[in-house]
C-alpha positions, -999 to +999 in steps of 0.1 A: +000+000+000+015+032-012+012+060+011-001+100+003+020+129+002+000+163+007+011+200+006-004+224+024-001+262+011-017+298+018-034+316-005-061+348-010-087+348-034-107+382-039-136+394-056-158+426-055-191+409-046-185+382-019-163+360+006-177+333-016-165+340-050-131+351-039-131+314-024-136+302-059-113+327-073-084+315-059-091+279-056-101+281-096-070+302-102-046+277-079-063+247-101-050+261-133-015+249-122-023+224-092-032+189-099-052+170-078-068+194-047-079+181-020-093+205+008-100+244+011-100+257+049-111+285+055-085+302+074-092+342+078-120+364+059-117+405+054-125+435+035-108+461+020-125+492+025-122+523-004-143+559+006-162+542+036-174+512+009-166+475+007-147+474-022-128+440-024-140+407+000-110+385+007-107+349+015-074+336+026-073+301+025-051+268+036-055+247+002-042+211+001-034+190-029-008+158-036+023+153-041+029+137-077+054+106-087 
């Protein structure tokens, strides 16, 4: 029985419109050049704030994916 590798890295995804979509931004983005993802935790969520206004929601995240023979 062969046993699994996993990576753990950082990353922040943002969008204009929600916490949710900068989620998928970034785990989306990370997929173009990550194979095989495992898990997303949610580690920290913000907002940067422009003339008293939301104006970018920001997920950071702990993503996971294997390590490839």
């Amino acid at each position: 029985m062969s046993e699994s590798i996993y990576k753990i890295i950082d990353l922040v995804g943002s969008s204009p419109n929600s916490w949710e979509e900068a989620a998928t931004n970034a785990i989306e983005r990370a997929g173009q050049s990550l194979r095989d993802l495992r898990i997303a935790e949610v580690q920290k969520l913000d907002i940067k704030i422009e003339d008293g206004k939301p104006a970018q929601f920001r997920t950071n995240l702990r993503l996971s994916f294997k390590y490839q023979d």
